[in-house]
C-alpha positions in Angstrom: 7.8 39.0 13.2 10.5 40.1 11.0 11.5 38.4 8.0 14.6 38.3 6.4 15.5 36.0 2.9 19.0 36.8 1.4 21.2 35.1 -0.5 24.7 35.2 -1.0 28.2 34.0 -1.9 31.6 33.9 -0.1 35.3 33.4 -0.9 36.9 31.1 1.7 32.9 29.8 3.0 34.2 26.2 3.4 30.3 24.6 2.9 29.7 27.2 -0.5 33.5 26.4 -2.3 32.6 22.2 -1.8 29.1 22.3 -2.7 30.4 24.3 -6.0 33.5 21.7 -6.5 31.1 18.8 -5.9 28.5 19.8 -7.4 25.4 19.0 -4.6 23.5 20.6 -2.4 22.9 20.8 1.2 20.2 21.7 3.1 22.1 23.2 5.9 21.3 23.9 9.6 23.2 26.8 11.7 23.0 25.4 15.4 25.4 27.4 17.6 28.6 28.1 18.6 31.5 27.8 21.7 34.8 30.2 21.8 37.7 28.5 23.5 40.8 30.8 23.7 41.3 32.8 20.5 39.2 30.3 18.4 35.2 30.2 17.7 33.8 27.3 17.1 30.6 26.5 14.9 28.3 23.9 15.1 25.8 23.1 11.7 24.3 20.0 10.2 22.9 19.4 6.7 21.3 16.7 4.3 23.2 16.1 0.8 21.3 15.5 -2.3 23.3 14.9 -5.8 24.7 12.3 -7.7 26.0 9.4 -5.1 29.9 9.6 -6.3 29.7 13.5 -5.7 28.1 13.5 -2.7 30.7 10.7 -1.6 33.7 13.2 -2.6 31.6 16.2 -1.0 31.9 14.3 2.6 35.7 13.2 2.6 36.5 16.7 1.1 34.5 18.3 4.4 35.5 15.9 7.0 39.4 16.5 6.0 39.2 20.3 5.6 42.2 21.9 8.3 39.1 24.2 9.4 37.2 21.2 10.5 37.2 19.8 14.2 34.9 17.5 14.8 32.7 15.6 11.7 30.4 12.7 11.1 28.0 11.6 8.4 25.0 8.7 8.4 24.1 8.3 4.7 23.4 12.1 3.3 23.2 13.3 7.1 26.5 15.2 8.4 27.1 17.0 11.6 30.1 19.3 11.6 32.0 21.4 14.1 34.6 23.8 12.1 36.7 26.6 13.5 37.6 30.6 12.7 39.4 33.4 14.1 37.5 34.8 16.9 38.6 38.3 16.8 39.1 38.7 13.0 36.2 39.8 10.7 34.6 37.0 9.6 34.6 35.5 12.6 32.4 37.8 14.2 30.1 37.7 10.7 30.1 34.2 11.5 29.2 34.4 14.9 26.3 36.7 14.2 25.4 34.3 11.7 24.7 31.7 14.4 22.9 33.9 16.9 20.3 31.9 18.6 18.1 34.8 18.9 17.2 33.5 15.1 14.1 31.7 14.4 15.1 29.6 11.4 11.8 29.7 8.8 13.6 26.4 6.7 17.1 25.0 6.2 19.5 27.2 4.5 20.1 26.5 1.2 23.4 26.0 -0.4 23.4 24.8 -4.3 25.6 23.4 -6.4 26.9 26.7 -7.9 27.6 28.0 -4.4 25.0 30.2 -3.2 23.7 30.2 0.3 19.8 31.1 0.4 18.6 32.1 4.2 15.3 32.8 5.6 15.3 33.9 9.2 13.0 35.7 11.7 13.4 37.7 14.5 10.7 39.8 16.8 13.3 42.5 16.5 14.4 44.0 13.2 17.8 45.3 15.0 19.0 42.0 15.1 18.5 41.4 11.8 20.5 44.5 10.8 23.0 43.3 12.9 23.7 40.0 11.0 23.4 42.3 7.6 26.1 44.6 9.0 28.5 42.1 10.0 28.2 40.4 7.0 29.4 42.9 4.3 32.5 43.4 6.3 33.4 39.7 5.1 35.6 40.3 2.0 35.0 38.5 -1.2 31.1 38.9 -0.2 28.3 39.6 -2.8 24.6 39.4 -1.5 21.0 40.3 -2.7 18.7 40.9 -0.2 15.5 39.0 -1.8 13.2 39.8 1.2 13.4 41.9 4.4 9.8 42.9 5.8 7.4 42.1 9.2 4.6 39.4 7.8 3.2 36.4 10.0 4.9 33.5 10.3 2.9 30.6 8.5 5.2 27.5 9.7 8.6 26.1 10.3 10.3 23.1 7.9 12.3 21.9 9.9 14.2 18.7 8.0 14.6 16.4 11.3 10.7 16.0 11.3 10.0 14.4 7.7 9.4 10.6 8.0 12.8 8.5 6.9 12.7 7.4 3.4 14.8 4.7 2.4 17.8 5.7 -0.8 15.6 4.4 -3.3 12.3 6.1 -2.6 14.2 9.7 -1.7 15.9 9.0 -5.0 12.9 8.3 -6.9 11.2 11.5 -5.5 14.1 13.5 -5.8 14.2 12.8 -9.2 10.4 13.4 -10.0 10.5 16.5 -7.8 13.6 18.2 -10.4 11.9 17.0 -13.4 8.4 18.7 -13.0 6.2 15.1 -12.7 4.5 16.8 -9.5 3.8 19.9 -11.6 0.7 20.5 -13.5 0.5 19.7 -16.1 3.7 17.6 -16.0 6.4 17.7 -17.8 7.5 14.5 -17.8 6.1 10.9 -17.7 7.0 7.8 -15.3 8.3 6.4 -18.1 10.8 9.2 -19.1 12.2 9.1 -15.5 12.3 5.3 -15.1 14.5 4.9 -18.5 16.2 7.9 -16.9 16.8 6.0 -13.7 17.3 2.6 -15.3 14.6 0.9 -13.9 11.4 -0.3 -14.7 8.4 1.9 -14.7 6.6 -0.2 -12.7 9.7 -0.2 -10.0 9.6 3.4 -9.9 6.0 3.7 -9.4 6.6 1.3 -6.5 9.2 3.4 -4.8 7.4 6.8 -5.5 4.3 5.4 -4.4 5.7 4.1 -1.0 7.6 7.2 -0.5 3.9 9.2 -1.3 2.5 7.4 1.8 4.8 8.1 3.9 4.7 11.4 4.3 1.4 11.8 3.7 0.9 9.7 6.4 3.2 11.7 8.4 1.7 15.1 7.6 -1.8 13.5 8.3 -0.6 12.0 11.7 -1.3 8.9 11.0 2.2 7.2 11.8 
Protein backbone atom coordinates (compact mmCIF):
# COMPACT_ATOMS: atom_id res chain seq x y z
CA UNK A 1 0.00 0.00 0.00
CA UNK A 2 1.03 3.53 -0.65
CA UNK A 3 1.23 6.11 1.87
CA UNK A 4 0.89 9.50 1.58
CA UNK A 5 1.10 12.35 4.84
CA UNK A 6 1.20 15.99 3.72
CA UNK A 7 0.25 19.01 5.08
CA UNK A 8 -0.66 22.13 3.80
CA UNK A 9 -2.37 25.56 3.68
CA UNK A 10 -4.82 27.37 1.47
CA UNK A 11 -6.20 30.87 0.68
CA UNK A 12 -9.89 30.84 0.20
CA UNK A 13 -10.03 26.78 2.11
CA UNK A 14 -13.35 27.76 3.90
CA UNK A 15 -12.57 24.86 6.91
CA UNK A 16 -8.56 26.19 7.20
CA UNK A 17 -9.47 30.34 7.31
CA UNK A 18 -12.35 29.50 10.30
CA UNK A 19 -10.42 27.09 12.15
CA UNK A 20 -7.54 29.99 12.09
CA UNK A 21 -10.25 32.80 12.97
CA UNK A 22 -11.72 30.62 15.64
CA UNK A 23 -9.10 29.33 16.87
CA UNK A 24 -10.12 25.22 17.11
CA UNK A 25 -9.64 22.35 15.53
CA UNK A 26 -11.40 19.77 13.61
CA UNK A 27 -10.84 16.49 12.99
CA UNK A 28 -12.23 16.44 9.51
CA UNK A 29 -13.63 13.63 7.29
CA UNK A 30 -13.62 14.00 3.27
CA UNK A 31 -16.71 11.73 2.29
CA UNK A 32 -17.54 12.42 -1.39
CA UNK A 33 -19.00 14.52 -3.76
CA UNK A 34 -22.11 15.14 -6.51
CA UNK A 35 -21.84 17.67 -9.61
CA UNK A 36 -25.12 19.24 -10.61
CA UNK A 37 -24.87 21.61 -13.63
CA UNK A 38 -21.72 23.70 -13.47
CA UNK A 39 -21.36 23.30 -9.60
CA UNK A 40 -19.53 20.39 -7.52
CA UNK A 41 -20.68 19.65 -4.51
CA UNK A 42 -18.63 18.24 -1.40
CA UNK A 43 -19.64 16.32 1.37
CA UNK A 44 -17.23 16.22 4.80
CA UNK A 45 -17.91 15.88 8.53
CA UNK A 46 -15.71 16.75 11.47
CA UNK A 47 -15.54 16.86 15.47
CA UNK A 48 -14.53 20.37 17.05
CA UNK A 49 -12.37 20.61 20.03
CA UNK A 50 -11.47 24.20 21.62
CA UNK A 51 -12.71 26.51 23.98
CA UNK A 52 -16.80 26.21 24.04
CA UNK A 53 -17.46 30.14 22.97
CA UNK A 54 -14.95 29.49 19.99
CA UNK A 55 -16.16 26.44 18.89
CA UNK A 56 -19.77 28.09 19.16
CA UNK A 57 -18.62 31.02 16.74
CA UNK A 58 -16.65 28.36 14.59
CA UNK A 59 -20.24 26.59 13.74
CA UNK A 60 -22.49 29.81 12.98
CA UNK A 61 -19.46 31.17 10.97
CA UNK A 62 -19.56 27.65 8.81
CA UNK A 63 -23.19 27.01 8.64
CA UNK A 64 -23.67 30.79 7.13
CA UNK A 65 -20.72 30.79 4.81
CA UNK A 66 -22.36 31.74 0.90
CA UNK A 67 -20.21 28.46 -0.16
CA UNK A 68 -22.22 26.31 2.15
CA UNK A 69 -25.47 24.35 1.13
CA UNK A 70 -26.47 22.09 3.37
CA UNK A 71 -25.09 22.09 7.36
CA UNK A 72 -25.86 20.63 10.72
CA UNK A 73 -24.13 20.18 14.01
CA UNK A 74 -24.94 17.86 17.32
CA UNK A 75 -22.70 19.10 20.08
CA UNK A 76 -18.94 19.22 18.46
CA UNK A 77 -20.29 16.98 15.55
CA UNK A 78 -21.00 18.91 12.05
CA UNK A 79 -21.92 17.51 8.78
CA UNK A 80 -21.52 19.93 5.82
CA UNK A 81 -22.26 19.98 2.20
CA UNK A 82 -20.36 23.20 0.54
CA UNK A 83 -20.09 24.12 -3.14
CA UNK A 84 -17.10 25.15 -5.93
CA UNK A 85 -16.74 25.79 -9.45
CA UNK A 86 -16.68 22.62 -11.28
CA UNK A 87 -14.69 23.44 -14.16
CA UNK A 88 -12.25 26.00 -12.49
CA UNK A 89 -9.01 24.83 -10.82
CA UNK A 90 -9.69 24.21 -7.53
CA UNK A 91 -12.48 22.59 -8.12
CA UNK A 92 -11.06 19.83 -9.83
CA UNK A 93 -8.11 19.96 -6.78
CA UNK A 94 -10.95 19.56 -4.73
CA UNK A 95 -12.61 16.86 -6.42
CA UNK A 96 -9.42 14.83 -6.53
CA UNK A 97 -9.23 15.59 -2.98
CA UNK A 98 -12.37 13.55 -2.39
CA UNK A 99 -11.65 10.58 -4.61
CA UNK A 100 -13.05 7.50 -3.10
CA UNK A 101 -10.36 5.48 -4.46
CA UNK A 102 -8.68 6.90 -0.96
CA UNK A 103 -8.25 4.81 1.97
CA UNK A 104 -8.36 7.31 4.74
CA UNK A 105 -5.43 6.09 7.58
CA UNK A 106 -7.20 8.86 10.33
CA UNK A 107 -9.21 12.09 10.17
CA UNK A 108 -7.54 14.94 8.57
CA UNK A 109 -6.38 17.36 10.70
CA UNK A 110 -7.02 20.96 10.63
CA UNK A 111 -5.45 23.18 13.64
CA UNK A 112 -6.05 26.29 14.94
CA UNK A 113 -3.37 28.09 12.87
CA UNK A 114 -4.77 26.63 9.71
CA UNK A 115 -3.04 23.74 8.51
CA UNK A 116 -4.57 20.70 7.08
CA UNK A 117 -2.54 17.35 8.00
CA UNK A 118 -3.62 14.23 5.59
CA UNK A 119 -2.68 10.66 5.67
CA UNK A 120 -4.07 8.65 2.85
CA UNK A 121 -3.42 5.28 1.08
CA UNK A 122 -3.89 3.98 -2.13
CA UNK A 123 -2.81 0.41 -3.78
CA UNK A 124 -1.71 2.64 -6.64
CA UNK A 125 0.92 5.32 -6.25
CA UNK A 126 -0.62 7.11 -9.64
CA UNK A 127 -3.40 8.14 -7.78
CA UNK A 128 -1.63 9.59 -5.25
CA UNK A 129 0.33 11.76 -7.77
CA UNK A 130 -2.75 12.61 -9.11
CA UNK A 131 -4.19 14.42 -6.00
CA UNK A 132 -0.39 15.97 -5.61
CA UNK A 133 -0.75 17.40 -9.12
CA UNK A 134 -3.95 18.92 -8.88
CA UNK A 135 -3.27 20.38 -5.84
CA UNK A 136 -0.29 22.76 -6.59
CA UNK A 137 -2.37 24.19 -9.40
CA UNK A 138 -4.58 25.68 -6.45
CA UNK A 139 -3.14 29.31 -6.02
CA UNK A 140 -2.27 30.60 -2.64
CA UNK A 141 -1.10 26.82 -1.91
CA UNK A 142 2.01 25.97 0.20
CA UNK A 143 2.54 22.22 1.11
CA UNK A 144 5.27 19.91 2.65
CA UNK A 145 5.12 16.53 1.75
CA UNK A 146 6.02 14.90 5.38
CA UNK A 147 5.66 11.21 4.00
CA UNK A 148 5.10 9.56 0.59
CA UNK A 149 6.36 5.73 0.63
CA UNK A 150 4.73 1.91 0.26
CA UNK A 151 4.66 0.47 4.12
CA UNK A 152 1.83 -1.89 5.56
CA UNK A 153 -1.02 -0.52 6.85
CA UNK A 154 -1.14 -1.10 10.75
CA UNK A 155 -4.94 0.20 11.26
CA UNK A 156 -7.64 2.70 10.53
CA UNK A 157 -8.88 5.57 13.37
CA UNK A 158 -11.76 6.13 12.28
CA UNK A 159 -13.62 8.83 14.85
CA UNK A 160 -17.27 7.36 14.50
CA UNK A 161 -16.09 4.15 16.30
CA UNK A 162 -14.75 5.65 19.81
CA UNK A 163 -17.43 5.13 22.62
CA UNK A 164 -19.50 8.57 23.36
CA UNK A 165 -18.09 10.52 26.19
CA UNK A 166 -20.17 12.89 27.77
CA UNK A 167 -18.80 17.15 27.59
CA UNK A 168 -17.32 16.83 30.93
CA UNK A 169 -15.31 13.58 30.65
CA UNK A 170 -14.06 14.56 26.77
CA UNK A 171 -13.24 17.81 28.46
CA UNK A 172 -11.41 16.49 31.28
CA UNK A 173 -9.36 14.21 28.87
CA UNK A 174 -8.93 16.70 26.39
CA UNK A 175 -7.38 18.71 28.83
CA UNK A 176 -5.03 16.05 30.39
CA UNK A 177 -4.18 14.82 26.90
CA UNK A 178 -2.65 18.70 25.88
CA UNK A 179 -1.00 19.06 29.07
CA UNK A 180 1.25 15.90 29.10
CA UNK A 181 -0.50 14.00 32.42
CA UNK A 182 -0.67 10.74 30.10
CA UNK A 183 3.10 11.31 29.35
CA UNK A 184 5.85 9.81 31.25
CA UNK A 185 6.92 11.10 33.43
CA UNK A 186 4.12 13.75 33.56
CA UNK A 187 4.26 17.00 33.41
CA UNK A 188 1.61 17.95 35.22
CA UNK A 189 -0.41 16.85 38.31
CA UNK A 190 -4.40 16.32 38.75
CA UNK A 191 -4.17 19.03 40.87
CA UNK A 192 -2.60 21.63 38.33
CA UNK A 193 -5.39 20.78 35.86
CA UNK A 194 -8.32 20.73 38.28
CA UNK A 195 -7.42 24.42 39.61
CA UNK A 196 -6.94 24.85 35.79
CA UNK A 197 -10.40 23.62 35.16
CA UNK A 198 -12.05 25.03 38.28
CA UNK A 199 -12.95 22.01 39.79
CA UNK A 200 -12.07 19.85 42.43
CA UNK A 201 -9.45 17.38 42.09
CA UNK A 202 -11.38 14.76 43.14
CA UNK A 203 -14.24 15.81 40.40
CA UNK A 204 -11.74 15.61 37.82
CA UNK A 205 -10.38 12.38 38.78
CA UNK A 206 -14.06 11.25 38.65
CA UNK A 207 -14.60 12.36 35.11
CA UNK A 208 -11.14 11.17 33.82
CA UNK A 209 -11.57 8.07 35.39
CA UNK A 210 -15.05 7.34 33.86
CA UNK A 211 -13.99 8.52 30.59
CA UNK A 212 -10.66 5.85 31.15
CA UNK A 213 -13.22 2.95 31.27
CA UNK A 214 -14.87 3.74 28.60
CA UNK A 215 -12.78 3.29 26.08
CA UNK A 216 -10.86 0.90 27.53
CA UNK A 217 -13.69 -0.98 27.67
CA UNK A 218 -14.44 -0.30 24.18
CA UNK A 219 -10.99 -1.12 22.80
CA UNK A 220 -11.16 -4.38 25.02
CA UNK A 221 -14.78 -5.25 23.59
CA UNK A 222 -16.17 -5.38 26.58
CA UNK A 223 -19.25 -2.88 25.90
Amino acid sequence: MWVLKIKGREKGNIYEEKTLKHKVKIYFYSHNYYEDGNKVFLIGSGIIEGKEENKMTFLEDLKKDKKVTYFESNGDYFICIYTEEKHSVRGKAIKASYNPLYIFLKPAIIDENGWECWEIASPDKKILDDMITKSEKIQNFTYKILKFKQEKVQNLMIYSTMPNLTKKQKDALTLAIKRGYYGYPRKVKLEQLAKERGISTSTLHFHLSKAEQKILAHLSNKI
